[in-house]
C-alpha positions in Angstrom: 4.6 -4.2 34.1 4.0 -1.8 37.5 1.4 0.3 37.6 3.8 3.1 38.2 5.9 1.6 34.7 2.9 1.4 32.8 2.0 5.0 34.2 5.5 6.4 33.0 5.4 4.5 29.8 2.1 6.5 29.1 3.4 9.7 30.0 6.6 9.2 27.8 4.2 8.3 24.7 1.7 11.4 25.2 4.5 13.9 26.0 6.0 12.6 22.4 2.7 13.5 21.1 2.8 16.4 22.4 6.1 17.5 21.8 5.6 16.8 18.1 2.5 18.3 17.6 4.2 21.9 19.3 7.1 21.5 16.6 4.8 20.4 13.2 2.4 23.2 14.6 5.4 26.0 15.3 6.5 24.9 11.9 3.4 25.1 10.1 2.4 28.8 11.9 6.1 29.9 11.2 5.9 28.6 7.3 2.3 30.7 6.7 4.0 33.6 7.6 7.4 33.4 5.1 5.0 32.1 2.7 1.9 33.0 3.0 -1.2 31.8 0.3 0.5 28.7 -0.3 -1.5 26.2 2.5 -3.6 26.3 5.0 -2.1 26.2 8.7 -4.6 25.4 10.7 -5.4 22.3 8.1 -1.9 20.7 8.1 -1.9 21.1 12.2 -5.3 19.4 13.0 -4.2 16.8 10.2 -1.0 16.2 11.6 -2.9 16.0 15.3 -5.6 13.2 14.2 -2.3 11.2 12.2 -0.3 11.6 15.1 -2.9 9.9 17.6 -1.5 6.3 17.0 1.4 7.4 19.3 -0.8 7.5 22.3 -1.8 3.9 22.6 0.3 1.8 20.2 3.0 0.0 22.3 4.8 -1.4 19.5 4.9 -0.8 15.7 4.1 -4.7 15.1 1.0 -4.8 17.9 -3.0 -4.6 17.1 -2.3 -0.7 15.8 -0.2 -1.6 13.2 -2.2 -1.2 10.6 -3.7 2.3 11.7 -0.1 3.0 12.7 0.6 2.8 8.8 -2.6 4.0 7.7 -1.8 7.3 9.3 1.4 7.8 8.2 0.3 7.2 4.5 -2.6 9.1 5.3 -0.6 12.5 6.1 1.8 11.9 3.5 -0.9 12.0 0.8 -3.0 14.9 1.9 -0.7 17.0 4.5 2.8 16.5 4.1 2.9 18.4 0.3 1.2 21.1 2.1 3.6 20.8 5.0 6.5 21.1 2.5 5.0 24.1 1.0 4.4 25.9 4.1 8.2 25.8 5.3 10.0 25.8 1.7 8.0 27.5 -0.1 7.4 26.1 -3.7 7.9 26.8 -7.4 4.6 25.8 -8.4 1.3 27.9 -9.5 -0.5 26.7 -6.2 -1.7 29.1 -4.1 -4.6 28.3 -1.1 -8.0 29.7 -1.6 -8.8 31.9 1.5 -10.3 30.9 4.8 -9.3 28.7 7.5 -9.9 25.3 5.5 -11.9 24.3 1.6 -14.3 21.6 1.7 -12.1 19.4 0.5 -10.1 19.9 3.7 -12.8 19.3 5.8 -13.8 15.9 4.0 -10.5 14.6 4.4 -10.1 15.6 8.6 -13.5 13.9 9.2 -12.8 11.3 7.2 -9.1 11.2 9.4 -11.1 11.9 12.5 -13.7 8.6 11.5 -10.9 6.0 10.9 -9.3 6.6 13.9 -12.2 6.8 16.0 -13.9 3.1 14.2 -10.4 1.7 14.2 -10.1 1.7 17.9 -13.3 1.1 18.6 -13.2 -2.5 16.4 -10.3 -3.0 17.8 -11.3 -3.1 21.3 -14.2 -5.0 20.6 -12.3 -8.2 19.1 -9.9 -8.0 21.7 -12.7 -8.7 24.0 -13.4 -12.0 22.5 -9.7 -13.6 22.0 -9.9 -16.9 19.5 -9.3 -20.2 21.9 -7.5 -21.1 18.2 -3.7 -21.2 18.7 -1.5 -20.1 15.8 -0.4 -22.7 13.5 2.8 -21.9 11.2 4.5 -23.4 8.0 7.4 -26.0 8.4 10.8 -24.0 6.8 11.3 -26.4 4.2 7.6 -25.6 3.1 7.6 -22.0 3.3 11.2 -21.5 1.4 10.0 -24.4 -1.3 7.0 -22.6 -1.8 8.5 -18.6 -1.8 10.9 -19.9 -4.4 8.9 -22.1 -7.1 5.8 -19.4 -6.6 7.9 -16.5 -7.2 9.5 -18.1 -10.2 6.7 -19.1 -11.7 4.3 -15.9 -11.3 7.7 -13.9 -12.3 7.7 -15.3 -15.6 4.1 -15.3 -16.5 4.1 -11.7 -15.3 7.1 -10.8 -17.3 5.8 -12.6 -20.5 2.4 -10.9 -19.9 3.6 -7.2 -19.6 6.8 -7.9 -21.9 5.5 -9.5 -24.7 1.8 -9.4 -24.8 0.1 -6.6 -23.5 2.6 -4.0 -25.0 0.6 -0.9 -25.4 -1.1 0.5 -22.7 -3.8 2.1 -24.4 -7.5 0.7 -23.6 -8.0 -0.7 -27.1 -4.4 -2.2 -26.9 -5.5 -3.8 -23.5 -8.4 -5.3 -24.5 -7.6 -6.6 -27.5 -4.6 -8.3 -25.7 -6.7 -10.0 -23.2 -9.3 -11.1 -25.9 -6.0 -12.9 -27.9 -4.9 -14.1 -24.4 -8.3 -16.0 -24.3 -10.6 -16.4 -20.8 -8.1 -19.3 -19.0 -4.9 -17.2 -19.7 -6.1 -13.9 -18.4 -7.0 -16.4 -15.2 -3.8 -18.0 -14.9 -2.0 -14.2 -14.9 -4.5 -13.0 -12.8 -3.2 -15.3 -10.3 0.2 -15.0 -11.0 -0.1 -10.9 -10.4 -1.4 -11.9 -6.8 1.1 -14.6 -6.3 4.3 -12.4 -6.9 4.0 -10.3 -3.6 2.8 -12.9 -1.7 5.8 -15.2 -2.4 8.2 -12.1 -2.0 6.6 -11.7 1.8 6.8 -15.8 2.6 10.9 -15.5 1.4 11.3 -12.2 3.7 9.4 -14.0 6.3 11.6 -16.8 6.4 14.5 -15.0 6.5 13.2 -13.2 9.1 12.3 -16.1 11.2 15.1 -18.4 10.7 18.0 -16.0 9.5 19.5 -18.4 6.8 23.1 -17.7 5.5 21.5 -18.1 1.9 18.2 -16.4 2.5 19.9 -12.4 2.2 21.4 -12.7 -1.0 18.2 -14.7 -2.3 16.0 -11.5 -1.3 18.4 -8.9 -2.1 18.4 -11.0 -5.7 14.6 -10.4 -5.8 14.7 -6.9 -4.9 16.9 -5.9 -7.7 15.5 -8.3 -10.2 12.5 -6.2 -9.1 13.7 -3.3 -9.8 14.9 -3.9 -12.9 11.6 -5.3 -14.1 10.1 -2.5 -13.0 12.1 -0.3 -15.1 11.9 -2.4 -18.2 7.6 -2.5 -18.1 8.2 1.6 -16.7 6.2 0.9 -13.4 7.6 2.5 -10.8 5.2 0.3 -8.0 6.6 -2.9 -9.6 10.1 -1.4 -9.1 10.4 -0.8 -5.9 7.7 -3.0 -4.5 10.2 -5.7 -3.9 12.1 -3.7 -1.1 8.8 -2.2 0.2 7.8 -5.7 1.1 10.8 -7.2 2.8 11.4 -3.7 4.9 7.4 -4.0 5.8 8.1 -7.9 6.6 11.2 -6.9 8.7 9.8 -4.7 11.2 6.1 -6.9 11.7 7.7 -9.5 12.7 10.5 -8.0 14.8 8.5 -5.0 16.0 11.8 -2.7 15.3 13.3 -1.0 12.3 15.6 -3.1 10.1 17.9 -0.9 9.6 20.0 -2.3 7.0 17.0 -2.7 4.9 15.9 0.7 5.3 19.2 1.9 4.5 19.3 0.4 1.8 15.9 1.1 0.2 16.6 4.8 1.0 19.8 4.6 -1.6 17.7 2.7 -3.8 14.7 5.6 -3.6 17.0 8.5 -4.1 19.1 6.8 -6.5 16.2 4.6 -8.3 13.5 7.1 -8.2 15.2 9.6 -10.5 16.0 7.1 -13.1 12.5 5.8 -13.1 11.4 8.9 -13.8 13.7 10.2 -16.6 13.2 6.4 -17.8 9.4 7.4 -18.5 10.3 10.5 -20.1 13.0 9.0 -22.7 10.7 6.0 -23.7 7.7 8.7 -24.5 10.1 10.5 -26.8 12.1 7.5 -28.7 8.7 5.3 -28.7 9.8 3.1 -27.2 7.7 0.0 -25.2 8.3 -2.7 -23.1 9.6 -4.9 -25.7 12.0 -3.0 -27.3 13.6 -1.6 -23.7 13.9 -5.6 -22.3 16.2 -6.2 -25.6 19.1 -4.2 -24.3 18.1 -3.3 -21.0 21.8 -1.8 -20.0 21.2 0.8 -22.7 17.8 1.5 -21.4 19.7 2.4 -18.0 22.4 4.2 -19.5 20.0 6.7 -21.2 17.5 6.9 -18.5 20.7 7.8 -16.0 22.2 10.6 -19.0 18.1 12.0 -18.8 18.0 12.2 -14.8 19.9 15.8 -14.5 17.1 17.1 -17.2 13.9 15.6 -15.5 15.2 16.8 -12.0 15.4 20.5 -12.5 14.3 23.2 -14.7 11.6 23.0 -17.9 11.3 19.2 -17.9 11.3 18.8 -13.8 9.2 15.8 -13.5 7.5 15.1 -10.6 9.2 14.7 -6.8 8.2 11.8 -4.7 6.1 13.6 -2.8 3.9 14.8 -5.2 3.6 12.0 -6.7 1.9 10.3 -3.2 -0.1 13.5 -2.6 -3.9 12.7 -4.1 -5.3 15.7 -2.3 -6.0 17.5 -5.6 -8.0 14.9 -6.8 -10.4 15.3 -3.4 -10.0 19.0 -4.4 -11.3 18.4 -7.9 -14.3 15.9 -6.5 -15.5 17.6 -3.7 -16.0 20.9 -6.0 -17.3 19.7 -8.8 -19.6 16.8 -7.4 -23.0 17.9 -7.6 -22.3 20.9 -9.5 -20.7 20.3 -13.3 -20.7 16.4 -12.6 -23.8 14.0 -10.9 -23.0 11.8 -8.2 -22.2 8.3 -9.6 -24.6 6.5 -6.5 -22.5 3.5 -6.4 -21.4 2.9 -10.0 -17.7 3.0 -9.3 -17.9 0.3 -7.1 -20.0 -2.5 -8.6 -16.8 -4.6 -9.3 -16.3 -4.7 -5.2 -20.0 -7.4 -6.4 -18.8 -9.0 -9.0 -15.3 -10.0 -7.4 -15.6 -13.8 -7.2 -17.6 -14.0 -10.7 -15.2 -15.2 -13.4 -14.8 -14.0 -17.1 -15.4 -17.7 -17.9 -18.5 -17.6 -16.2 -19.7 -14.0 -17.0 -18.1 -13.6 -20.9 -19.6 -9.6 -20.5 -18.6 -8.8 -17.2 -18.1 -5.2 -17.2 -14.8 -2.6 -17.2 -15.2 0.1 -15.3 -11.9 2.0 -15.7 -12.8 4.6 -12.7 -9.6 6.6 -13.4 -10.2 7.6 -17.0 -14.3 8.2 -16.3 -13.1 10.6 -13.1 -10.9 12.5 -16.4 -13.6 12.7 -18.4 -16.3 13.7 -15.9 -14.4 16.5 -14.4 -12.1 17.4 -17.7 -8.7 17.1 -15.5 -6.9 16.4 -19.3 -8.0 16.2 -22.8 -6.4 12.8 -23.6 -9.2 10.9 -22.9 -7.2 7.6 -21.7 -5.1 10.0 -19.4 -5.4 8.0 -15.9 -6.5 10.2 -12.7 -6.0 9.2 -9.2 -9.8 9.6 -7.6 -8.7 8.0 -3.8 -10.9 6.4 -1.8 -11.6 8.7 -0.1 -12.2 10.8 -3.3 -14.6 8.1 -4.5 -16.8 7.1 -1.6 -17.8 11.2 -1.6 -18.0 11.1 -5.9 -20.9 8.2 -5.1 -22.7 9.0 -2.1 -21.2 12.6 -0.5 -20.9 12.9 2.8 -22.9 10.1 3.5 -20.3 7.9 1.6 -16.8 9.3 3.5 -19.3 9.2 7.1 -20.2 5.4 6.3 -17.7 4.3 4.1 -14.4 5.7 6.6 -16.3 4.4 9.1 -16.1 1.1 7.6 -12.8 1.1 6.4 -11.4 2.0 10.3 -13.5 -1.1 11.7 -12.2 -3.2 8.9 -8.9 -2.6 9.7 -9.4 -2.6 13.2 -10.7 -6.0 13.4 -8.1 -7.4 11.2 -5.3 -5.5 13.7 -6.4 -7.3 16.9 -7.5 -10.4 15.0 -3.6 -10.9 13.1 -1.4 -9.4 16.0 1.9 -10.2 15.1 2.9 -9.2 18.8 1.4 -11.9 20.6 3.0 -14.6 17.7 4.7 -14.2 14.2 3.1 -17.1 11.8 3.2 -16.0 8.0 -0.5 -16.6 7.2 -0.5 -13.6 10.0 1.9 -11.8 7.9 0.3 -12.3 4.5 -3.2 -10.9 5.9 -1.2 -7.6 7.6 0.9 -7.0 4.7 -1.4 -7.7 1.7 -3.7 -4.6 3.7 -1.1 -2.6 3.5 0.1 -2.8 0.2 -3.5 -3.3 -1.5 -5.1 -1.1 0.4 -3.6 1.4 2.5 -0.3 2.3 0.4 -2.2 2.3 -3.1 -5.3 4.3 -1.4 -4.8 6.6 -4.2 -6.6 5.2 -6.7 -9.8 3.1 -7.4 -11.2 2.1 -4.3 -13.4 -0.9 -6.2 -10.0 -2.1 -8.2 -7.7 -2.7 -5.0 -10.9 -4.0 -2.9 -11.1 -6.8 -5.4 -7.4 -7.9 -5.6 -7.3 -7.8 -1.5 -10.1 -10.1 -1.3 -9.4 -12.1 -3.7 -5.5 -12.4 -2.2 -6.9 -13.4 0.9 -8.7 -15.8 -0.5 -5.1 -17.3 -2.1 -3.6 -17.1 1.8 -6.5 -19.2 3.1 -6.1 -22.0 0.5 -2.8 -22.1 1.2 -3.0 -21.8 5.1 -5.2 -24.9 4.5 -3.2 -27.0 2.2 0.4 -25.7 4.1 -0.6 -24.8 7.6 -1.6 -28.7 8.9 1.0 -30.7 7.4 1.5 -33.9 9.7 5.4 -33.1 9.0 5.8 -30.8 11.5 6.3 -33.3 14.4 5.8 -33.1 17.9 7.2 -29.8 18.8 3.7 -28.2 17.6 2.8 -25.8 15.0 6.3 -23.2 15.2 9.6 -24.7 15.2 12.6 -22.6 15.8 12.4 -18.9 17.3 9.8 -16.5 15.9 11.7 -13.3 16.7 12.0 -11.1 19.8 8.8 -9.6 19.7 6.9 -12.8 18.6 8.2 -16.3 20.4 7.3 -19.2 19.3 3.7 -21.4 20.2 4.9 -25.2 21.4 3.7 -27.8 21.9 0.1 -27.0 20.6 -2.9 -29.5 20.8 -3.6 -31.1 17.6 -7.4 -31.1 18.1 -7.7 -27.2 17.5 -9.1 -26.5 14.0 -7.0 -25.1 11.2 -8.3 -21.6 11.1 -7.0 -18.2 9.5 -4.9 -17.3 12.6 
């Protein structure tokens, strides 16, 4: 590209930055004035400004910013983009802002914004200094569709047995006492089998992706719906749409665009699906109902769940939208407020299990619970159900532990974490699905579920990248892949294909 090109190219990106920053700002300003009291302007416009920076120097969505490109947007949408809502439609809701220009709470969640962006780019820059000499090495098709199938199959079953038939009740007592029937080995086996299902989901997206098989489409759009309807039978509204989430995610890493029919179609599936999930929840609390008895006629389980949706959508019984359902900002509200002055600082209590990942129950028989969601309930008093389940964030629980030292250190090392792993697994420069795996297993582990216990999702990443290494290892080197190299066939626009690769390069995580 000429410098006069790359010039214009930049001026195109940081005029869209600015353009959209006059139009959420007008908005914002505009909104505070038909409704005033119920946000704070000059909050949702300097959030909005830090989320938007992404735009300035990521050249495409698939690049070494795609992860902070994704950690942004999830970023507004759970502490701004309620606000935003509120500020230009108003709202039915109690709510109203406390005066002043922003709370502490506010400010803890911009500096925490401000810090990721800032150690993102900063790790970033620094790996891309020191490329690996290691080339890429990819899975043979006949592996990678083998594989996706049998692993999906298997860790379906075993995770439909486990939620569908043995651990029924969600209640802590029910839980345990579930696991302790299970016994130590069968708790490990459908440990595995939890991390296993996404992963195969992503290699069968991936390979449809990459070699745009006649029979790989229906096979997904098979998994997506068998998805969802598991989802609605265990009433897990992640499980349900997870399936969608993944191959849309898959879609546009590896061809650095929108898939457009994908999107399309998750979009009817949210605005259709969502509702039903919803009204599901609220019919099975008042029949009784569990798992169990909704998998034995799961058609009447849809057909009441779609007569509830015009109930839970409006009026008395108006459950929850979408968006407030990603918003966790309250739950910063709640910590920041009330740390240090009703409840103690927990100094790192949270977050022992991110120690004890690789320790197994077989090993340690007492290896501690520490169920951060219903101790955040108790300590603050959000509900008087004790096992009631409330949302702390990450970013909620590295201030709970440490205060501001904990969001200054901890942000900063979640932006360099993430930073390293952008430039590191570029899926510009070449599309391999170890590459994939690593990207999208952050994202969905991580970064979408940073609502809730920081320690909890920590564990499951590591210990999912730990399942992509062994089987980059055992997949990755096959001598069947012949003397084209380690990619055969066409990786995708944005990604073309390595040939032709010497075989004395180590098998590394690349």
């Amino acid at each position: 590209m000429s410098v006069r090109n790359a010039d214009e190219v930049s001026l195109n990106r940081t005029g869209l930055y600015v353009a959209l920053n006059i139009l959420v700002a007008g908005a914002a300003i505009t909104g505070s004035g038909l409704h005033p009291g119920l946000a704070h302007p000059a909050y949702v416009i300097l959030l909005f400004a830090l989320c938007s920076t992404p735009i300035l120097e990521a050249h495409t969505v698939n690049g070494p910013y795609s992860l902070l490109i994704l950690w942004s947007c999830d970023y507004f949408l759970m502490y701004g983009a309620l606000d935003l809502k509120h500020l230009v439609l108003g709202s039915d809701g109690p709510y109203r802002a406390p005066d002043g220009i922003v709370t502490s709470a506010e400010a803890v969640i911009l500096i925490g914004a401000a810090l990721v962006q800032l150690a993102y780019r900063l790790a970033c820059r620094s790996a891309q200094r020191r490329p690996s000499p290691i080339a890429p090495r990819d899975w043979p098709e006949h592996a990678l569709v083998l594989v996706g199938i049998l692993m999906w199959a298997v860790s379906t079953k075993l995770n439909w047995d486990l939620a569908v038939h043995d651990l029924v009740e969600k209640s802590n007592a029910a839980t345990e006492a579930g696991l302790e029937r299970l016994g130590g080995v069968s708790v490990g086996i459908h440990m595995i089998a939890r991390m296993a299902q996404p992963l195969s989901i992503l290699m069968l997206a991936y390979a449809q992706c990459r070699y745009r098989r006649a029979y790989m489409a229906p096979l997904l759009v098979g998994v997506v719906v068998f998805q969802l309807i598991y989802g609605f039978v265990i009433d897990f509204k992640t499980e349900a749409l997870i399936g969608g989430v993944l191959v849309v995610l898959t879609n546009l890493l590896v061809h650095g665009r929108v898939p457009k029919a994908w999107v399309a179609l998750m979009l009817v599936v949210m605005g259709v699906g969502f509702p039903v999930l919803q009204a599901n929840r609220v019919i099975r609390d008042e029949r009784g109902e569990n798992s169990t008895k909704a998998s034995m006629d799961i058609p009447a389980a849809i057909e009441r769940a779609l007569a509830a949706t015009d109930r839970t959508a409006t009026g008395k019984e108006r459950t929850q939208t979408a968006l407030e359902r990603l918003t966790t900002k309250g739950s910063v509200e709640i910590i920041v407020q009330g740390t240090g002055v009703t409840t103690p600082f927990q100094h790192g209590h949270t977050l022992i299990p991110l120690v004890e990942t690789f320790i197994p129950r077989l090993v340690w028989a007492d290896k501690p619970s520490i169920p951060t969601g219903q101790i955040m309930n108790r300590e603050f008093h959000v509900s008087d159900a004790l096992e009631t389940y409330i949302s702390p964030s990450h970013l909620g629980e590295l201030y709970w532990n440490f205060g501001w030292a904990g969001v200054v250190i901890g942000m900063s090392m979640i932006g360099a974490l993430f930073g390293w792993i952008g430039a590191k697994f570029d899926l510009s420069k070449a599309a391999t699905v170890t590459r994939i795996l690593v990207i999208v297993v952050t994202v969905r582990e991580v970064i979408l579920a940073s609502e809730g216990e920081l320690a909890t999702h920590y564990v499951v990443w590591l210990r999912s990248l730990a399942g992509i290494g062994l089987l980059h290892v055992m997949f990755a080197r096959m001598p069947w892949r012949g003397r084209t190299g380690a990619v055969d066939g066409e990786a995708g626009d944005a990604a073309p294909a390595v040939r032709s690769l010497p075989q004395r390069y180590p098998n590394l995580l690349s």
